[in-house]
VEXMI-682302 format. One record per residue (C-alpha): residue number from 0; residue in three letters; x negated, y negated, z. Coordinates in steps of 0.05 Angstrom, whole numbers, m for minus. Layout:
BEGIN
 num residuo      X      Y      Z
 NUM     ALA      X      Y      Z
...
END
This chain:
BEGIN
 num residuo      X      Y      Z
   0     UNK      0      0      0
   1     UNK    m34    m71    m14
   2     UNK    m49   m103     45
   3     UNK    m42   m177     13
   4     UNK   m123   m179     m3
   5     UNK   m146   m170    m68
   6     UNK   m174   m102    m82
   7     UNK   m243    m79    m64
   8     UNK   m238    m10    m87
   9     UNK   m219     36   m143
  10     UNK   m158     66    m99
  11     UNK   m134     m3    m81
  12     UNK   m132    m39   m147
  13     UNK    m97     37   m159
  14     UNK    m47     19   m123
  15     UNK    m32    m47   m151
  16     UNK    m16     m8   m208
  17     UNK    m74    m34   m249
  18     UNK   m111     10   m295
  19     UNK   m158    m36   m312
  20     UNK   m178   m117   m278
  21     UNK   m180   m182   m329
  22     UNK   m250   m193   m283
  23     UNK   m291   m166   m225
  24     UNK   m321   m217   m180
  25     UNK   m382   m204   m153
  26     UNK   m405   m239    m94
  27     UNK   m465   m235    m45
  28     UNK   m426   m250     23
  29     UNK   m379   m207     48
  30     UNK   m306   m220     27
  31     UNK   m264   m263     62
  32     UNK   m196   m285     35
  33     UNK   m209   m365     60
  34     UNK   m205   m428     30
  35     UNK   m273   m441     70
  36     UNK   m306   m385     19
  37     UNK   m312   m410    m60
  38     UNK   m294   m332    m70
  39     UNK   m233   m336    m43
  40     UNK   m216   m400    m68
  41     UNK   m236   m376   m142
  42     UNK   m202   m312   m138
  43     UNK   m141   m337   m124
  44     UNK   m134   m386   m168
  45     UNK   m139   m335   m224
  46     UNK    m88   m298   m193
  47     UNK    m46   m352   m194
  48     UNK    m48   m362   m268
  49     UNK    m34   m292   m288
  50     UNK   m101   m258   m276
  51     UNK   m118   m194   m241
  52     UNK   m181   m201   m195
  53     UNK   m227   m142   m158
  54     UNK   m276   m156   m115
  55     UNK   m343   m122   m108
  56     UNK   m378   m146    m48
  57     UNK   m454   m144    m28
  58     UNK   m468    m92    m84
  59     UNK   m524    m52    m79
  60     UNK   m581    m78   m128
  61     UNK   m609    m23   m126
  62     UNK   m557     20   m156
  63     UNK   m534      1   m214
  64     UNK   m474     51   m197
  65     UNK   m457      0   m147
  66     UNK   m435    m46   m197
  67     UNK   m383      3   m233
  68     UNK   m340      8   m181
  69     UNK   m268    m25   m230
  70     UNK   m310      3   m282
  71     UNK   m311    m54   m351
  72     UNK   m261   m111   m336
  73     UNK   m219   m128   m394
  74     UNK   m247   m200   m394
  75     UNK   m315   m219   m364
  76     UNK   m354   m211   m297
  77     UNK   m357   m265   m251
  78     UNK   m424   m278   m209
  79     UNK   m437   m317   m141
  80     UNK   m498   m307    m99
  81     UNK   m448   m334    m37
  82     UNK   m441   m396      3
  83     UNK   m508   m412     14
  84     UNK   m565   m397    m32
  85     UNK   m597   m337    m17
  86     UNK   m662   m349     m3
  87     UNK   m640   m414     54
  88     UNK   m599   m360     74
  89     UNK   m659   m306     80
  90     UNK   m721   m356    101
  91     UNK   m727   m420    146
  92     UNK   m775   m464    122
  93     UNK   m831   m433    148
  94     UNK   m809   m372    104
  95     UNK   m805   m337    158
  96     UNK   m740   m282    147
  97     UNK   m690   m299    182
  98     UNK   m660   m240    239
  99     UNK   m576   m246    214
 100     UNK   m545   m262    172
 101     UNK   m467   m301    194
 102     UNK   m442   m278    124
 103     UNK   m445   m206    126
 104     UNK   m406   m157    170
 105     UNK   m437   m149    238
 106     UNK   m494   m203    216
 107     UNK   m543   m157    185
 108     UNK   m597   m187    149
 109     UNK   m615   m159     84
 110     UNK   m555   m143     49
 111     UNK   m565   m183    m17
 112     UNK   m624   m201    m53
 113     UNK   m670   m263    m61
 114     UNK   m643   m301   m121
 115     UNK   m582   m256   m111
 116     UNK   m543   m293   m176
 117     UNK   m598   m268   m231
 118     UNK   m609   m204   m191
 119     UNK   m529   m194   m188
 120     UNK   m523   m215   m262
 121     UNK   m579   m174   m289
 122     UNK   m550   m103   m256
 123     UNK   m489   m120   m298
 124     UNK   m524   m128   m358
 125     UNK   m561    m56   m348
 126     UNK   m491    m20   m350
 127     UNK   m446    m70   m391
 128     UNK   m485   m103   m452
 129     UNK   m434   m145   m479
 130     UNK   m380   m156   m419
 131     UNK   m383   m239   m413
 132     UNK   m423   m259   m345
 133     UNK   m405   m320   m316
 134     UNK   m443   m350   m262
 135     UNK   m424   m399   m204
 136     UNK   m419   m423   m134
 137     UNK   m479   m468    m96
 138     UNK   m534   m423   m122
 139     UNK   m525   m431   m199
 140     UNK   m492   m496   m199
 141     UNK   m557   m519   m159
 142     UNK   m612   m478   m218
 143     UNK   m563   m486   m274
 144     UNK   m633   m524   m309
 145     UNK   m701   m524   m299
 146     UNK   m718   m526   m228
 147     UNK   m768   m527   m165
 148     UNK   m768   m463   m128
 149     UNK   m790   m469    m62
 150     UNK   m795   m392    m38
 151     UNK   m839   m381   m107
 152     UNK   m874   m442    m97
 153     UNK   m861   m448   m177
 154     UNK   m826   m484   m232
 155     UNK   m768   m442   m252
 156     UNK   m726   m437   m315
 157     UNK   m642   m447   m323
 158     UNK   m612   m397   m280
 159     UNK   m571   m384   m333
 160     UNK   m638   m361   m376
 161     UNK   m669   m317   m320
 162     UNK   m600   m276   m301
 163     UNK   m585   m263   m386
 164     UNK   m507   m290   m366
 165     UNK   m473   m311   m410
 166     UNK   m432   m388   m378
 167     UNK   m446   m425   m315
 168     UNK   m391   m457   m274
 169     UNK   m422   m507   m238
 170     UNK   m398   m552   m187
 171     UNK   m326   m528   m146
 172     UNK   m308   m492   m214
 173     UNK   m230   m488   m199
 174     UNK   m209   m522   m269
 175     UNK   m271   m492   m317
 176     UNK   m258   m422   m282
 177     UNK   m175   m423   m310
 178     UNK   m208   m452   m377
 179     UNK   m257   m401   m381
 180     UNK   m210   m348   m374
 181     UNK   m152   m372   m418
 182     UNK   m213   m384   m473
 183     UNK   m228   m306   m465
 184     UNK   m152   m283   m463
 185     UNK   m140   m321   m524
 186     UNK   m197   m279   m556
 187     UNK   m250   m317   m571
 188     UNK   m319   m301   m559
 189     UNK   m364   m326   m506
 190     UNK   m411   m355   m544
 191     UNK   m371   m389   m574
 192     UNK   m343   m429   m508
 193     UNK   m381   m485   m510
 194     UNK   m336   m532   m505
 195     UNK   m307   m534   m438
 196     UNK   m328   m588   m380
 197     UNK   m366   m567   m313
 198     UNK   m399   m512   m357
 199     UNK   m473   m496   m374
 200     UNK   m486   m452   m439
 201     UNK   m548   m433   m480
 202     UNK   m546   m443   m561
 203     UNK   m597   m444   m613
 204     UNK   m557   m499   m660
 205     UNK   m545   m569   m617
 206     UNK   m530   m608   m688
 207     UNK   m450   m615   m664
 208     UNK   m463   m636   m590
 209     UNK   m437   m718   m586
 210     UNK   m475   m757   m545
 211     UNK   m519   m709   m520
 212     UNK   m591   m730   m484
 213     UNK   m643   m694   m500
 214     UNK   m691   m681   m435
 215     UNK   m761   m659   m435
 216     UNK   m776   m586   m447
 217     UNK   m783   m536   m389
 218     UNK   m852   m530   m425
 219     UNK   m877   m600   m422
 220     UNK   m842   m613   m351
 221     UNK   m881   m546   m333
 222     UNK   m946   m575   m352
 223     UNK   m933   m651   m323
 224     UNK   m894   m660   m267
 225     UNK   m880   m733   m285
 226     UNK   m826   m708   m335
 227     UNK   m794   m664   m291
 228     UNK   m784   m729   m248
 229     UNK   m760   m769   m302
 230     UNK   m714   m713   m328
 231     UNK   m686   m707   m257
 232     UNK   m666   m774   m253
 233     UNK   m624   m771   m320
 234     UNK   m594   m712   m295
 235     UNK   m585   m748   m236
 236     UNK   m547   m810   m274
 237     UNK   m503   m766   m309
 238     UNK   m467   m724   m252
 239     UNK   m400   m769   m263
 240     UNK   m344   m745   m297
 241     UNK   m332   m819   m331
 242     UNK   m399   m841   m344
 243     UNK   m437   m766   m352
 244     UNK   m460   m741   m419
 245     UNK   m485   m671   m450
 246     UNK   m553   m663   m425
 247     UNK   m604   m617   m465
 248     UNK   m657   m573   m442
 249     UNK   m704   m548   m496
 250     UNK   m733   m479   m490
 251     UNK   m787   m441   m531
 252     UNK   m761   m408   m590
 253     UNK   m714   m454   m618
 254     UNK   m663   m453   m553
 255     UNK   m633   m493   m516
 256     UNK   m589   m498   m449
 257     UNK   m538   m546   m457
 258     UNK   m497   m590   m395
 259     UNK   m430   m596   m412
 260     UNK   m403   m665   m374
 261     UNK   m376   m649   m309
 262     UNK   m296   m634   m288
 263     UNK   m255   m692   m263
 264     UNK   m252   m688   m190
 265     UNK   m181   m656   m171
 266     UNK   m122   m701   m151
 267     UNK    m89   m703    m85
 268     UNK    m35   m650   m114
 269     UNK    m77   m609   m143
 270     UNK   m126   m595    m74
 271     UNK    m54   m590    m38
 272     UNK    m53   m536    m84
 273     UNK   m117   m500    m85
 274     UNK   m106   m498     m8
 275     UNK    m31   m469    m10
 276     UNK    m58   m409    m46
 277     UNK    m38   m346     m9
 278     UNK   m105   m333     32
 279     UNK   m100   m275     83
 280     UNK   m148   m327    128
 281     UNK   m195   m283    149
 282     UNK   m247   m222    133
 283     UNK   m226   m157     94
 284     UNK   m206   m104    151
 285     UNK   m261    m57    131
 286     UNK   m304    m94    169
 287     UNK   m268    m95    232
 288     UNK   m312    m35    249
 289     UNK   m369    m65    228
 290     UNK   m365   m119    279
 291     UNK   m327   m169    225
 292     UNK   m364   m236    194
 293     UNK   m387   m283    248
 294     UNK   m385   m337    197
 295     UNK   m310   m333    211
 296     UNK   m309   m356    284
 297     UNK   m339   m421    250
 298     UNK   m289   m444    203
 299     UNK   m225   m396    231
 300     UNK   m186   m467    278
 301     UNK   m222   m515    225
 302     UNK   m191   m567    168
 303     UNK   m217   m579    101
 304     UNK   m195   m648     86
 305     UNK   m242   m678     35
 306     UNK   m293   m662     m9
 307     UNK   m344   m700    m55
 308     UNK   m387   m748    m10
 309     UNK   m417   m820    m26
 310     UNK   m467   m827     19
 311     UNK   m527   m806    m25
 312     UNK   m578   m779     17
 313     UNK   m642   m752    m19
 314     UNK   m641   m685     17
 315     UNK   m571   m667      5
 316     UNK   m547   m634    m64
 317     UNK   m474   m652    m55
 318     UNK   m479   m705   m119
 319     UNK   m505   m647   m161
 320     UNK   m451   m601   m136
 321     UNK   m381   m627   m112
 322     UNK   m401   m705   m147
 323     UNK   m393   m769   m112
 324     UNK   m327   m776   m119
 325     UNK   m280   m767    m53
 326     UNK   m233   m713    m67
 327     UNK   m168   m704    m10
 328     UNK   m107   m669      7
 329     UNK    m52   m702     30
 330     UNK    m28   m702    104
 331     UNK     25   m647     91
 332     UNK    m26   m603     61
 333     UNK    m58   m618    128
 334     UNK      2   m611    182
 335     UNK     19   m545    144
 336     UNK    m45   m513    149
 337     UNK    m56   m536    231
 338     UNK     11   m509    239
 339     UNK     m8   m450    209
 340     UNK    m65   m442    259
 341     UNK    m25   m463    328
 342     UNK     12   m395    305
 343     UNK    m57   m344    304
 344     UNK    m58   m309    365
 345     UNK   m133   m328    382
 346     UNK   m115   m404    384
 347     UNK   m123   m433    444
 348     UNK   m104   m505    429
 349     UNK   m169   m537    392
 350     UNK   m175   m551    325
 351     UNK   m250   m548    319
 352     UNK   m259   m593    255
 353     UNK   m218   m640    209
 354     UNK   m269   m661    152
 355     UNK   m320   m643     92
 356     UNK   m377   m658     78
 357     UNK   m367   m725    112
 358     UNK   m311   m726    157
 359     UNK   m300   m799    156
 360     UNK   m286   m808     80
 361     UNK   m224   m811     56
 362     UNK   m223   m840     m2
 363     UNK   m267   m861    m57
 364     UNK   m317   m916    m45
 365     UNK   m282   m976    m84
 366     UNK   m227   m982   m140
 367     UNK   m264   m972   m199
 368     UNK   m286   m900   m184
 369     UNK   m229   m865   m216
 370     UNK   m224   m908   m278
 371     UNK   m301   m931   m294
 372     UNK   m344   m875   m250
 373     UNK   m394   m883   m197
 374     UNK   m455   m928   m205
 375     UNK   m509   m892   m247
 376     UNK   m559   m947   m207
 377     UNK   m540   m971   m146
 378     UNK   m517   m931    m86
 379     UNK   m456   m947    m47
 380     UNK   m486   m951     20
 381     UNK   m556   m950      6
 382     UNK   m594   m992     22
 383     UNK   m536  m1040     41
 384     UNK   m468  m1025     36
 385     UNK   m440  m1049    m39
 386     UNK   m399  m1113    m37
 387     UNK   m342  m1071    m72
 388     UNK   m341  m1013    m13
 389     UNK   m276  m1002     16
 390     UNK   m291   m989     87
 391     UNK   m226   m963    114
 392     UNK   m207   m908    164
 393     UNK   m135   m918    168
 394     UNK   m120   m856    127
 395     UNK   m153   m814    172
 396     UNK   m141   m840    234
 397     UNK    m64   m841    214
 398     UNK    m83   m760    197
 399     UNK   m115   m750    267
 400     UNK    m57   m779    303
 401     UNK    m15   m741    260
 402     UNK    m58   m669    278
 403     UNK    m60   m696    360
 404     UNK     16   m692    366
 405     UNK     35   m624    334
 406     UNK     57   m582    394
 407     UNK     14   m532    418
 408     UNK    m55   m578    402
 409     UNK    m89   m596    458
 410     UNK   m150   m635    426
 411     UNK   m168   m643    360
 412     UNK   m246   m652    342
 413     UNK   m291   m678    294
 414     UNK   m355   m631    279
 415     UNK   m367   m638    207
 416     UNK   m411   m710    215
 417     UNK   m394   m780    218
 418     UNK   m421   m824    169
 419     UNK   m442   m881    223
 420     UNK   m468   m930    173
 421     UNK   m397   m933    135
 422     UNK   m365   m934    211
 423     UNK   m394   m992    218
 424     UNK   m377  m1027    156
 425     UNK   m305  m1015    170
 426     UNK   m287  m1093    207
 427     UNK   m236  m1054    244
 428     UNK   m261  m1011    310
 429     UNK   m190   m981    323
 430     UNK   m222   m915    296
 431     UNK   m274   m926    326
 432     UNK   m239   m930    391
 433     UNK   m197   m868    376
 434     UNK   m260   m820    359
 435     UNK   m288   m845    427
 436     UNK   m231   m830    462
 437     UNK   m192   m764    430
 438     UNK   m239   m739    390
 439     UNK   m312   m722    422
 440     UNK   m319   m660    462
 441     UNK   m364   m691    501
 442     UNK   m428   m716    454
 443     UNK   m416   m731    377
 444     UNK   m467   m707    333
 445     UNK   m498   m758    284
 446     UNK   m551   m764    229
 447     UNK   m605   m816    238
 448     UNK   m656   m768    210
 449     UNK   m714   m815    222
 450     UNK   m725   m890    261
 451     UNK   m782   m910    208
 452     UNK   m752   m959    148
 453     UNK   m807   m927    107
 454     UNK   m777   m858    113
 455     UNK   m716   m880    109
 456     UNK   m721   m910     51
 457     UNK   m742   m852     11
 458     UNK   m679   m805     55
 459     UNK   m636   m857     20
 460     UNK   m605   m876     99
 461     UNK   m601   m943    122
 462     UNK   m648   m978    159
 463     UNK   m664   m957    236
 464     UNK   m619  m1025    257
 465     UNK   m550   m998    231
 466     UNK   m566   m942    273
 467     UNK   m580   m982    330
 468     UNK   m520  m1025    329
 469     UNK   m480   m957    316
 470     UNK   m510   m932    393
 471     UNK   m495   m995    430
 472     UNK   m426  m1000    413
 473     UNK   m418   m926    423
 474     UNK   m444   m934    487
 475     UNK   m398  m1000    498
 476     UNK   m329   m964    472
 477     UNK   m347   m906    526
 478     UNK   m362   m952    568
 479     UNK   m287   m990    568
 480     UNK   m258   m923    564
 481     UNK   m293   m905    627
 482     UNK   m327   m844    597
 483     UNK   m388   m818    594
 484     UNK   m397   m788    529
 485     UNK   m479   m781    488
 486     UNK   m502   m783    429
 487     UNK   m544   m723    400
 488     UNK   m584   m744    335
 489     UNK   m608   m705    286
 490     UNK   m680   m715    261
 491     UNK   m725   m698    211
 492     UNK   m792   m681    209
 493     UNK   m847   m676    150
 494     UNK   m799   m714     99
 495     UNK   m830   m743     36
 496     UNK   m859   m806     62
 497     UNK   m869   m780    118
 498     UNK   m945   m790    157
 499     UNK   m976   m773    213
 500     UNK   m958   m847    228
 501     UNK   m882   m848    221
 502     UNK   m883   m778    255
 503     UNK   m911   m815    322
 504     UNK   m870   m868    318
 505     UNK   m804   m835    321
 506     UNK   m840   m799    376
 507     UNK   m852   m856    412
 508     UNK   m773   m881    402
 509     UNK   m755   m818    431
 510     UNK   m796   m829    494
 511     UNK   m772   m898    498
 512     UNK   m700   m875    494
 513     UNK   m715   m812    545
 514     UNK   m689   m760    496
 515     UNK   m723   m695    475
 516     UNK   m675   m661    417
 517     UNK   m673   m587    422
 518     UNK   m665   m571    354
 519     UNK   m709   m598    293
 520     UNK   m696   m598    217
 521     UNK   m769   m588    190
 522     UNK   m753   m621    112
 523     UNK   m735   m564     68
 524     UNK   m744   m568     m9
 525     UNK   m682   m542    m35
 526     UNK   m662   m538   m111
 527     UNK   m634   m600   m148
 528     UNK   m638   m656    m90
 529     UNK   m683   m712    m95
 530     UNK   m726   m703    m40
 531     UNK   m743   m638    m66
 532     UNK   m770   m670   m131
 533     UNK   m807   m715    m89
 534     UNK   m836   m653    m50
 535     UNK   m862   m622   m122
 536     UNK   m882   m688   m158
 537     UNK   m902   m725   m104
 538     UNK   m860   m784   m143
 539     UNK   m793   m822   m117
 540     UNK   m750   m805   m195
 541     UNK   m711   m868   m175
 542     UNK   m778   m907   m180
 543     UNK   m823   m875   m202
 544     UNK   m874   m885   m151
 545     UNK   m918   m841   m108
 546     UNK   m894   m807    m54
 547     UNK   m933   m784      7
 548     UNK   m917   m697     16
 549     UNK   m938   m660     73
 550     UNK   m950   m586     50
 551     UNK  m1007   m558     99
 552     UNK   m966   m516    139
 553     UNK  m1001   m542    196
 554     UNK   m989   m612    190
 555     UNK   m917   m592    190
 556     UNK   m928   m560    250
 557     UNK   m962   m619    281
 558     UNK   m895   m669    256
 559     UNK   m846   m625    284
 560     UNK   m887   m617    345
 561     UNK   m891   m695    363
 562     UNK   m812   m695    365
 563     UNK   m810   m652    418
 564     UNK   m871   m676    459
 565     UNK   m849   m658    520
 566     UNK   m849   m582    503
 567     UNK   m919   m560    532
 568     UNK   m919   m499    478
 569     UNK   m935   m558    437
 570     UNK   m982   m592    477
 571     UNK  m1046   m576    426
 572     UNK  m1001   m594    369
 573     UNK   m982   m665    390
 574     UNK  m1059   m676    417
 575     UNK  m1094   m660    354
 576     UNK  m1042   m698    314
 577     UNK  m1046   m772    357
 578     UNK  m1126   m752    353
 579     UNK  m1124   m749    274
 580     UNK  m1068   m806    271
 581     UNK  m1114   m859    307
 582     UNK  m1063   m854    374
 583     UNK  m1110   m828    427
 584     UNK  m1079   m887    467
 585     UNK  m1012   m847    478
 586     UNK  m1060   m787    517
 587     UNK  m1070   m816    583
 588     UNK  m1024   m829    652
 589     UNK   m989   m888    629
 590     UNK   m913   m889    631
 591     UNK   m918   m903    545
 592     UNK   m968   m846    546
 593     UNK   m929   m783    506
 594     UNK   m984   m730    537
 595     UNK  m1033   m732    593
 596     UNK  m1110   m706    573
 597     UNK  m1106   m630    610
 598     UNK  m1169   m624    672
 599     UNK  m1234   m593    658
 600     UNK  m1216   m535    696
 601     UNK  m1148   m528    657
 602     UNK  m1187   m524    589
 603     UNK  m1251   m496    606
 604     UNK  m1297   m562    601
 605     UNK  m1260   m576    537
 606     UNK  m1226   m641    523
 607     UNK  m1157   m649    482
 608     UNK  m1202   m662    414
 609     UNK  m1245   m599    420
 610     UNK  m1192   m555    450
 611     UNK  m1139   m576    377
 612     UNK  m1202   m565    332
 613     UNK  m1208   m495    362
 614     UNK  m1134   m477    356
 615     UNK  m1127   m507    291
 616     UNK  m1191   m458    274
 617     UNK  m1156   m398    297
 618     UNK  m1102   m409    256
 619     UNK  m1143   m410    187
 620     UNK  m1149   m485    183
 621     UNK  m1219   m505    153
 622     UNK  m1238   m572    166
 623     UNK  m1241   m584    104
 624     UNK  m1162   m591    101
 625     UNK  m1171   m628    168
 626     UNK  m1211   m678    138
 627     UNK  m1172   m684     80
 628     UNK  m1107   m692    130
 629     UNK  m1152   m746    162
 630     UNK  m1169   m794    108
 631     UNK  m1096   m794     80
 632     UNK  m1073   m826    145
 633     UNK  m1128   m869    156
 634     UNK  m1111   m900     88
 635     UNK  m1035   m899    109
 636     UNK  m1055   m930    158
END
């Protein structure tokens, strides 16, 4: 009997009374029928227009039987790697492997491969030669062209080239997905569906493509890194569904990978939509036994309410994937849903979450987004806000109020990140006031990243002085409310830009503010964000100027370390980096000192300098590299 989730195995598209599936989606998490899971939210909506879906989940790569389980869909294969990309989801920075994994039953580790979408996509191609393969989700729309790979520490081709598929959906993919599959019903061939927005295909004849921009070969970018940064940026200008053109990637052998413009963001009725589907809301019961997905427990009591996100910072690869544009569903969508969750057994009266990417937008950035397209030079908060931003929370707060008074809610939180820079541009604090007083479980999390205007600059945040004003008037609101709520920032270490220098003096903001963070985001080069181009080229693409990269290992070791000072694991860390950074002032007993030198008897008649050069020698550094490390500061500096 179906059990309302779409069929995993033979027997239960069997008794759908299927003999055969339009397509078989294969995806590298573990299935679970939410709208949290791109999955979910593309399986359904081919449902919903006529299409039987199976899903094979977490096949095993090394079995190529493990991909016949439907046997040939009528149609075409469908190909994500999951919700993260699978090597951030394997390695931290460090590359270290990770020990679980939240999006596989029980959180084992290991379940899917490194660059899971080629791996995936090349197992179908052993077994089914000419079934259409189309790829999507974060990890192709993030390689669909020529790209840095961190985990290979190389320049990699189009996804598209490397997995022999045959389309790439890029972005959310809800509207090229249905077009994709009525262009295959209708019976024309894939290679001949080159037509359709959102998509990425590969063609040997570009004579018909209008408007097209032709960017540097993978070849040439391969053997100078200045035209990968150039060819970044243009890809860069022309994620907008108005203002974006066909972008062209020549490859050897007369080929080419061609951009098709990207998908107009969806309209309020048609996200009221996507989230109506009929989602079963939670993992496939065959993993109850397993121990179920823990990535549930994250999103199970939580609101989608927006997507698309305008705040531009280098590091993030939301402009390459869900655009710039703010994309939201109504408040009914909204009430429906947290009704819908008052009624689960496990709720106990907390909505965990009512955002996106950003909770705090809303709406798109100024009038002329939806009719002329985002900026292709200019940011809308950074540096400064743009004259034409609306900066208005009465939407959401009218939402929230909305959420707070549903019976059965006790409190209704915000976890997903508030832009604090756009709070402030907003000349009315009534949100303000509200978020202070209804909707912080005690700290709110925020995003400074860095105190150093230098940094900042290249993270694409504002200045250190928005974020200042932001944390005094926190600290007033609480303060008229008669709570005591904090702040916890998050910060990042070993950013392009980023010295020895700047690294001490966000330490030495820290001390002055008395705060030691527990948790640090060490800078991680991830595909198809600017800060990873920086981290390659060691150029900004917006200007084209030089960047300063941190890449020794241990260097990165010493940044990170001099945020958390305090720590005395990191004691040698933090004394050979103020020792190499000029700052042997800040060793000593003063009250602005971050470390005190350690007693003869403590190091063995070794002082702080000796003592670093010794540990820094037993972990394979040659001072060589310290030298090196050593005159780049001192002409920072």
């Amino acid at each position: 009997m179906n059990n309302g989730f779409l069929p995993v195995t033979l027997k239960e598209m069997q008794e759908r009374g299927l003999e055969q599936l339009d397509f078989v989606y294969v995806i590298g998490d573990a299935y679970v029928d939410h709208p949290s899971f791109g999955h979910a939210i593309i399986s359904r909506i081919l449902e919903s227009h006529g299409y039987s879906v199976g899903i094979i989940s977490q096949p095993d790569w090394k079995n190529d039987a493990s991909i016949t389980v439907f046997g040939r869909p009528r149609l075409a294969f469908f190909v994500s790697s999951g919700n993260m990309d699978s090597c951030v989801n394997h390695y931290s920075v460090s590359r270290k492997r990770r020990s679980s994994d939240a999006y596989t039953p029980g959180g084992v580790m290991g379940k899917r491969p490194d660059h899971a979408a080629a791996v995936y996509a090349n197992l179908i191609r052993r077994s089914y030669r000419d079934v259409p393969i189309i790829l999507g989700g974060i990890e192709a729309s993030l390689r669909r062209l020529a790209h840095y790979d961190y985990w290979t520490d190389s320049f990699k081709r189009s996804v598209l080239l490397d997995s022999q598929a045959d389309l790439i959906s890029y972005g959310m993919g809800e509207k090229s997905v249905v077009e994709i599959a009525d262009a295959l019903n209708s019976g024309l061939a894939v290679k001949d569906i080159t037509f359709i927005k959102g998509t990425v295909y590969k063609t040997r004849d570009i004579s018909g493509i209008y408007q097209s921009i032709v960017l540097p070969s993978y070849e040439e970018m391969k053997k100078d890194k200045t035209l990968y940064a150039q060819s970044f940026r243009t890809q860069y200008e022309n994620t907008d569904f108005c203002t974006g053109k066909p972008l062209v990637e020549p490859y050897p052998n007369g080929l080419y990978v061609v951009q098709n413009p990207p998908q107009p963001p969806l309209t309020t009725e048609e996200m009221d939509d996507v989230y109506a589907l009929p989602y079963m809301r939670t993992y496939h019961p065959s993993y109850e036994d397993l121990g179920g997905v823990p990535a549930v427990s994250e999103i199970q009591f939580s609101l989608i309410s927006n997507r698309g996100c305008f705040g531009g910072c280098s590091f993030c690869a939301l402009t390459f994937h869900q655009g710039r544009t703010i994309q939201a569903r109504s408040h009914q969508s909204l009430l429906k849903e947290a009704e819908l969750l008052t009624k689960n057994p496990d709720f106990k009266g907390y909505i965990h979450d009512v955002g996106g990417p950003t909770a705090n937008f809303r709406q798109p950035s100024c009038d002329k987004q939806l009719t002329h397209g985002v900026c292709k030079n200019r940011q809308c908060l950074f540096p400064k806000p743009c004259p034409n931003l609306k900066a208005d929370h009465e939407d959401y707060l009218l939402l929230l109020r909305k959420l707070r008074a549903i019976p059965g809610v006790k409190k209704v939180f915000i976890r997903s990140g508030i832009r604090f820079d756009y709070l402030m541009a907003d000349p009315d604090d009534t949100f303000f006031k509200e978020l202070v007083e209804y909707h912080v479980s005690g700290q709110l999390k925020v995003a400074p990243e860095h105190i150093s205007d230098s940094v900042l600059r290249r993270m694409g945040k504002p200045e250190n002085a928005v974020y200042e004003r932001f944390v005094k008037k926190y600290r007033q609101i609480n303060q008229a409310l008669g709570k005591n709520q904090f702040l916890v920032p998050y910060l990042m270490s070993s950013h392009p830009g980023s010295t020895l220098k700047e690294a001490v003096e966000l330490a030495e903001y820290l001390r002055d503010l008395g705060y030691m963070p527990e948790q640090v985001q060490d800078f991680y080069p991830t595909p198809s964000t600017m800060s990873t181009v920086m981290y390659y080229t060691g150029l900004d693409p917006r200007d084209g100027k030089k960047v300063y990269v941190c890449r020794n290992p241990h260097e990165k070791a010493m940044q990170r370390a001099l945020i958390q000072y305090r720590n005395p694991k990191n004691y040698d860390l933090v004394c050979e980096a103020l020792t190499l950074a000029g700052r042997t002032d800040l060793i000593g007993f003063d009250k602005k000192c971050l470390i005190r030198p350690k007693r003869p008897a403590q190091m063995g008649q070794k002082n702080c300098s000796s003592l670093s050069a010794k540990n820094a020698k037993e972990k394979g550094k040659t001072a060589k590299k310290k030298k090196t490390i050593r005159n780049v500061h001192k002409k920072k500096n």
